[in-house]
DOTOR-475984 format. One record per atom (N, C-alpha, C, O, CB): residue in one letter; x, y, z. Coordinates in steps of 0.05 Angstrom, whole numbers, padded with zeros to 5 digits, always signed. Glycine has a CB too. Layout:
<atoms>
aXYZ;...
</atoms>
This chain:
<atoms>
x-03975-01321-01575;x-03965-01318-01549;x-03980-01297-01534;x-03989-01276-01545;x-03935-01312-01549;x-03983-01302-01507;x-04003-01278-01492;x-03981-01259-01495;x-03960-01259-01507;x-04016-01282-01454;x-03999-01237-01476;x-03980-01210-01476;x-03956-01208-01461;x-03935-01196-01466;x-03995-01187-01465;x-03961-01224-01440;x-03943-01230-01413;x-03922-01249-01425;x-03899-01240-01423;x-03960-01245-01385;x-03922-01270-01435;x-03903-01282-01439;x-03897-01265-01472;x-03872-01266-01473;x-03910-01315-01435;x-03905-01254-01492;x-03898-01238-01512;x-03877-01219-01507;x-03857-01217-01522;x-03919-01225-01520;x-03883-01202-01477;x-03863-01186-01470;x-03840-01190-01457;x-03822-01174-01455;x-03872-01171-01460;x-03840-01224-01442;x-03820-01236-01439;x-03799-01248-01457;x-03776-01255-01454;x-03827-01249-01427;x-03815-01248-01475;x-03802-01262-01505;x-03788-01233-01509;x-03765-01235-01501;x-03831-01274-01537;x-03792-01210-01517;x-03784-01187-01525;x-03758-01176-01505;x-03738-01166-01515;x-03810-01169-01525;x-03760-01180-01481;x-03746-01174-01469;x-03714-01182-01466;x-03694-01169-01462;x-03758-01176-01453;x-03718-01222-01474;x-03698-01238-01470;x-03684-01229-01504;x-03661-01222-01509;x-03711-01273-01462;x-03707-01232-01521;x-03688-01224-01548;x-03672-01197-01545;x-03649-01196-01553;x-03708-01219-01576;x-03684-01175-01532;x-03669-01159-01531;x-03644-01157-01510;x-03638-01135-01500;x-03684-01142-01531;x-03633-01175-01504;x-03615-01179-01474;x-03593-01199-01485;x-03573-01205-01474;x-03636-01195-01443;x-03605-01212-01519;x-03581-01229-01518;x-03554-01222-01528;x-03553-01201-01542;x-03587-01252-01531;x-03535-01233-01523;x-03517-01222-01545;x-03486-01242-01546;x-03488-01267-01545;x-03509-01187-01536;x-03467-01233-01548;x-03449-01252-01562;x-03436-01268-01526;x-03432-01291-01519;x-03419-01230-01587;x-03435-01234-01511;x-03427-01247-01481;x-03452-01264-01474;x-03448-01267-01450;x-03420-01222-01455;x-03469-01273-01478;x-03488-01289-01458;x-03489-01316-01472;x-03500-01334-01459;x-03520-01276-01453;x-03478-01320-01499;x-03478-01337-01518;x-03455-01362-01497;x-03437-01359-01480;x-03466-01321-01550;x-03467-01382-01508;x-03448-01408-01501;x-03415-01400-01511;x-03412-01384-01530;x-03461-01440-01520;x-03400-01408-01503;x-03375-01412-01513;x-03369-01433-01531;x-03355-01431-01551;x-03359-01415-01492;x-03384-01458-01524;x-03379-01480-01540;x-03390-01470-01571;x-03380-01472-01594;x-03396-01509-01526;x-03416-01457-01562;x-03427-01450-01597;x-03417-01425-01603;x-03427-01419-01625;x-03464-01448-01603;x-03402-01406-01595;x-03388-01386-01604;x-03358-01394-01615;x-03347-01378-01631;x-03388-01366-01583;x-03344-01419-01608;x-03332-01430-01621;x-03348-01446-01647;x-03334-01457-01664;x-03319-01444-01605;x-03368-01446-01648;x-03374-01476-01674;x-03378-01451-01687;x-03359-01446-01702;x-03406-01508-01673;x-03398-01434-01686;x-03406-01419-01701;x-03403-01385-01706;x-03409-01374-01727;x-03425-01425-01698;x-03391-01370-01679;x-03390-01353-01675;x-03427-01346-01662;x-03445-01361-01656;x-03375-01344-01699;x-03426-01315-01661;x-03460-01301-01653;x-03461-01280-01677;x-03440-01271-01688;x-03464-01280-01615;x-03488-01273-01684;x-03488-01258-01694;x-03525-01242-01687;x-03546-01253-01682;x-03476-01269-01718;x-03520-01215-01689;x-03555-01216-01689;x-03573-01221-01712;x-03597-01216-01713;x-03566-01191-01681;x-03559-01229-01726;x-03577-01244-01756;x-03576-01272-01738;x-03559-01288-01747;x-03554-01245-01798;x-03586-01280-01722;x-03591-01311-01712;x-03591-01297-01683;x-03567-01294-01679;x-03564-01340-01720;x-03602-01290-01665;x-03590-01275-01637;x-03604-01296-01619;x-03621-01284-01604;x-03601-01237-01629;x-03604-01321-01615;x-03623-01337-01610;x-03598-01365-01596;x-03597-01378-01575;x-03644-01342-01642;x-03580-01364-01624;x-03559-01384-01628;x-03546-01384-01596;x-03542-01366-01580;x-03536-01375-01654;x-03542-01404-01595;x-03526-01408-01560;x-03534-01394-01531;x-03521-01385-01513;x-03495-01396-01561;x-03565-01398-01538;x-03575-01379-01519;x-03599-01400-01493;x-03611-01393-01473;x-03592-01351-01541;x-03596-01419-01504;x-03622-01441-01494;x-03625-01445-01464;x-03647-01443-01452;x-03618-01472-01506;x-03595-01452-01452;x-03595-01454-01428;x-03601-01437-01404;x-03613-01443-01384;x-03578-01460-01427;x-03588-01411-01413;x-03588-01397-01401;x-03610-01377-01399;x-03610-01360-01381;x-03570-01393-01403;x-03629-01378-01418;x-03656-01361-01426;x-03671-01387-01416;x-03687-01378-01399;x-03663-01348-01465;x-03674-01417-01417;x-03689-01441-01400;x-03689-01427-01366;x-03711-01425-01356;x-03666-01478-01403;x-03678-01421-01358;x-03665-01410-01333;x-03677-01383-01330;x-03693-01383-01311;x-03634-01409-01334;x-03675-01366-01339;x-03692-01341-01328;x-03721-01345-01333;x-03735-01334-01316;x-03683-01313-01342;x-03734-01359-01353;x-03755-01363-01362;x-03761-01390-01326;x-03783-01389-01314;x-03752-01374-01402;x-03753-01396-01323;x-03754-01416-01300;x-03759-01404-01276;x-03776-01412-01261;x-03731-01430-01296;x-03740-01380-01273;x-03734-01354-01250;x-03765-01352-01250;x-03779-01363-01233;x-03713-01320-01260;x-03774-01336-01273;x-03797-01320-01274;x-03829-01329-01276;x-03848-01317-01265;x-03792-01306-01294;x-03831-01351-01293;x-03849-01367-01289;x-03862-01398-01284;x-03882-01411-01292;x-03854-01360-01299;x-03834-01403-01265;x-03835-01435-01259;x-03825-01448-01276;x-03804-01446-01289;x-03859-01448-01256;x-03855-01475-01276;x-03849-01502-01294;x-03828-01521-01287;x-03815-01526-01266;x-03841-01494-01321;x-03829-01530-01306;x-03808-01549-01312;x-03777-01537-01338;x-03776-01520-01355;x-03829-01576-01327;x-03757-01557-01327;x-03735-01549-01357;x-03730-01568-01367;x-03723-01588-01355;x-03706-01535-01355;x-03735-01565-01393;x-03736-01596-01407;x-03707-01595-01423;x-03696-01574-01429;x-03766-01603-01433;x-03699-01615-01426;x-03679-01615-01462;x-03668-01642-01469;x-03660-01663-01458;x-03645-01592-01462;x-03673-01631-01496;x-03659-01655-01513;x-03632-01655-01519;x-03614-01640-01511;x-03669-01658-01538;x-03631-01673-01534;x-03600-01672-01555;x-03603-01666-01581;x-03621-01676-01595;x-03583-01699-01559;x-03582-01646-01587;x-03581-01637-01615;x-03565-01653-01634;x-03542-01660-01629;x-03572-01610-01615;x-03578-01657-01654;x-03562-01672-01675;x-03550-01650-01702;x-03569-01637-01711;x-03585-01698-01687;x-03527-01647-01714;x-03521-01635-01744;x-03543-01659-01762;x-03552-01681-01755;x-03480-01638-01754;x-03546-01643-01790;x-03557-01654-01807;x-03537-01672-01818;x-03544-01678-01841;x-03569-01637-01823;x-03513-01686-01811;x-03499-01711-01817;x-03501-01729-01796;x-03490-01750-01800;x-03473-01707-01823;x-03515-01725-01770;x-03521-01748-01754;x-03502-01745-01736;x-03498-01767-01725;x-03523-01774-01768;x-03484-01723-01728;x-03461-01712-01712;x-03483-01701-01685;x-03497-01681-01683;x-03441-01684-01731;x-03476-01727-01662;x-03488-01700-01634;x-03471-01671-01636;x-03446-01670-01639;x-03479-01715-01593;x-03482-01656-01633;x-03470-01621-01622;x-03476-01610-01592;x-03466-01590-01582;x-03486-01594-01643;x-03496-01628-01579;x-03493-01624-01555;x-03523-01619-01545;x-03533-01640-01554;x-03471-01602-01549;x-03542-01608-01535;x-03561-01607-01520;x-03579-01578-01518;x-03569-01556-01516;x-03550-01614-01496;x-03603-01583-01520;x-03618-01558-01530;x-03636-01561-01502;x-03642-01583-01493;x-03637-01560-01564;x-03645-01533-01486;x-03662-01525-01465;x-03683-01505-01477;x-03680-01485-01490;x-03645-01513-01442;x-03707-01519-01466;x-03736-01505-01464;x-03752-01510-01434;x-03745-01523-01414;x-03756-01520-01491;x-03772-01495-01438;x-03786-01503-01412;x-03814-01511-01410;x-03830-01506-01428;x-03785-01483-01396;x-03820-01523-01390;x-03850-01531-01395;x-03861-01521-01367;x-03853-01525-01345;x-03855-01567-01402;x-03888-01502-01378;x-03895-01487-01364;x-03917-01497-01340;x-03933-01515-01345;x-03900-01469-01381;x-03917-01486-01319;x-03936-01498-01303;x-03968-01513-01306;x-03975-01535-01298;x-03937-01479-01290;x-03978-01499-01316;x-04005-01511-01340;x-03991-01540-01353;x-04009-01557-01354;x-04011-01484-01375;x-03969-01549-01361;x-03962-01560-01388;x-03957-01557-01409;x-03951-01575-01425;x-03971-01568-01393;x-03959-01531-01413;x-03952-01516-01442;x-03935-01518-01443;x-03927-01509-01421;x-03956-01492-01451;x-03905-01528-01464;x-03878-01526-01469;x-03874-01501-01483;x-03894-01496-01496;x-03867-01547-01485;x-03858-01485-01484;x-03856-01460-01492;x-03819-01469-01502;x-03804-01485-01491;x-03865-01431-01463;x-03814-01454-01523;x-03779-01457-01536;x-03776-01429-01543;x-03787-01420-01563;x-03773-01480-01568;x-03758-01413-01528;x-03757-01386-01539;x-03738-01379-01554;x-03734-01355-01560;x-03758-01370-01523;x-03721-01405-01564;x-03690-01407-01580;x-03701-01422-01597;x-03687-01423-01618;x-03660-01421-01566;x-03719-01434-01599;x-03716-01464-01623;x-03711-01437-01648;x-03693-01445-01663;x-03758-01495-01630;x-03715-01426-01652;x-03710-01414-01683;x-03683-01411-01687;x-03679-01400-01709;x-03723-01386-01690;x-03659-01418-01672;x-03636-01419-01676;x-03618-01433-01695;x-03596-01426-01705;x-03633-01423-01659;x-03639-01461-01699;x-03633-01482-01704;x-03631-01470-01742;x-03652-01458-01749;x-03656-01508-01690;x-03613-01471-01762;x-03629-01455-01787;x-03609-01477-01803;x-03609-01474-01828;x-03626-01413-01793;x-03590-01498-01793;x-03578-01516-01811;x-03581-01544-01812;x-03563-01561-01813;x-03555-01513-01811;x-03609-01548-01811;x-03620-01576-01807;x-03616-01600-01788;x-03617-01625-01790;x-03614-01586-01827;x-03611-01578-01763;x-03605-01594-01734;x-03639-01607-01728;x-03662-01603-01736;x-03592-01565-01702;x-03626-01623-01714;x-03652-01641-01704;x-03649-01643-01672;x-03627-01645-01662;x-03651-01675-01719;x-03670-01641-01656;x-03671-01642-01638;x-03690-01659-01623;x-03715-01656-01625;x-03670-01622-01635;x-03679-01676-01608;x-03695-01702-01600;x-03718-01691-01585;x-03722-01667-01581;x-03678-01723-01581;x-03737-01716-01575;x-03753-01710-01561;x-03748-01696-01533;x-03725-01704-01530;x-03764-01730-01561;x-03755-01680-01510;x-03738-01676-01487;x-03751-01680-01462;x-03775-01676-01458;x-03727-01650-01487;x-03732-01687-01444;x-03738-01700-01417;x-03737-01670-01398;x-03726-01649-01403;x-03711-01728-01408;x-03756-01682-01374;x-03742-01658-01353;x-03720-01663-01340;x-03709-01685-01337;x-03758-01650-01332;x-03714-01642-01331;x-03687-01643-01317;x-03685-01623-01301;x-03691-01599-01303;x-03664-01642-01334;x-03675-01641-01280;x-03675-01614-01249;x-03658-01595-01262;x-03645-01595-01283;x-03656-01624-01212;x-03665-01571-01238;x-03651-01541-01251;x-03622-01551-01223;x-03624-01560-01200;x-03679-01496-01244;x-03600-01546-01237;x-03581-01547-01220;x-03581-01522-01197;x-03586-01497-01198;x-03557-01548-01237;x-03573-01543-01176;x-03577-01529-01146;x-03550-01543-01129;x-03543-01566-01132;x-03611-01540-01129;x-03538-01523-01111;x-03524-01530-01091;x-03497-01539-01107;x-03481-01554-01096;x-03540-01551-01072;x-03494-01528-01137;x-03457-01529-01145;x-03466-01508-01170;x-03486-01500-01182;x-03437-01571-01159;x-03438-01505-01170;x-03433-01476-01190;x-03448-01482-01214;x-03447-01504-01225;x-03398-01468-01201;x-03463-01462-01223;x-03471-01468-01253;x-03465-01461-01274;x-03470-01438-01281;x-03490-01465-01259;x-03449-01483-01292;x-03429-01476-01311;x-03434-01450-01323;x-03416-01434-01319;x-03427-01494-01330;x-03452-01444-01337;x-03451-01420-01339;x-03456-01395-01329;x-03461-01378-01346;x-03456-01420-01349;x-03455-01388-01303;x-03464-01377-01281;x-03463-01344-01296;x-03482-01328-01295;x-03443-01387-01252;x-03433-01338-01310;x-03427-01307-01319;x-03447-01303-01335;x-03460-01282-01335;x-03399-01299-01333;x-03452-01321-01351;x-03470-01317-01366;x-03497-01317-01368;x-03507-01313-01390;x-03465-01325-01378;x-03514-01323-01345;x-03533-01330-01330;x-03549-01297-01318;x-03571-01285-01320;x-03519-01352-01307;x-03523-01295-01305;x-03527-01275-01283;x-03537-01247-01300;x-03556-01233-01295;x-03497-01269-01263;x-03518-01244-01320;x-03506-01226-01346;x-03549-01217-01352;x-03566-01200-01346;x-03480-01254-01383;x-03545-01242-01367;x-03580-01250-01382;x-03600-01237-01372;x-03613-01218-01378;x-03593-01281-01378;x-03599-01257-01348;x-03620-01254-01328;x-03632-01219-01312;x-03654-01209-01307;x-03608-01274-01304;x-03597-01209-01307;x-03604-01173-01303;x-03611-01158-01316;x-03622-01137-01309;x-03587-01156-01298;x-03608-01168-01348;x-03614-01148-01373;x-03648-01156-01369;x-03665-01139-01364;x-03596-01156-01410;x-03652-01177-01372;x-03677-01187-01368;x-03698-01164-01355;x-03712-01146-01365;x-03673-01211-01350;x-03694-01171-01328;x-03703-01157-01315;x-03705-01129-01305;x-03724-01122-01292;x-03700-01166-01307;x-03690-01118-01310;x-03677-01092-01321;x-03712-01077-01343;x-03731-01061-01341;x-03638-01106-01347;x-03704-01093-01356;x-03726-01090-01386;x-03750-01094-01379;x-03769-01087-01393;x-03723-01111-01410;x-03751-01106-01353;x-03779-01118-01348;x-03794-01092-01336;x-03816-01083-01341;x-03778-01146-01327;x-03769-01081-01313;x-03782-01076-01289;x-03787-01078-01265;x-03803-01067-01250;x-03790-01077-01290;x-03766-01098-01264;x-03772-01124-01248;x-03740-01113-01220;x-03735-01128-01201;x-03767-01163-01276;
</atoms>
């Protein structure tokens, strides 16, 4: 990873935590920072979006018994480069489909908005920004 997106990577790991975590996956699994990654996709797809464009892609996540669990976000960067700054979350043989783009929601609340906003200040905060 360059330096620029290295220190963006550094920044978001350091910003995550149990409040910025999904609810749905803090119910399946709880957070912990031994995994600080876990329920974090959407809303790190999204500042990573804020800051350097692209596209936001995602798939569907499968359990290793063939159970959907719901939907994984990455981004694909202006160049074309896809970048995943959560896929290491994945550590119990989830599968994650191929992924489509998908508009960034605009013009209605975004479900996770508290948790968005939360991310995104620590973010930047760290940055400098």
């Amino acid at each position: 990873m360059d330096g620029g997106l290295g220190r963006l990577e550094w920044a978001l790991r350091e910003s995550w935590g149990a409040d910025t975590c999904s609810p749905d996956d803090l119910a399946r699994a709880g957070w912990s920072p031994a995994n600080p990654s876990w329920g974090q996709c959407d809303v790190t797809a999204l500042v990573v979006h804020d800051l350097l464009g692209g596209e936001l892609m995602c798939g569907e996540v499968y359990a290793a018994n063939g159970e959907q669990q719901g939907f994984h976000w990455w981004n694909r960067l202006p160049g074309g480069r896809e970048i995943d700054l959560t896929r290491d979350q994945f550590r119990a043989g989830q599968v994650v489909t191929e992924g489509v783009t998908v508009p960034r929601p605009v013009g209605r609340p975004l479900r996770r908005a508290a948790e968005y906003t939360l991310l995104r200040g620590r973010v930047r905060a760290r940055l400098g920004r």
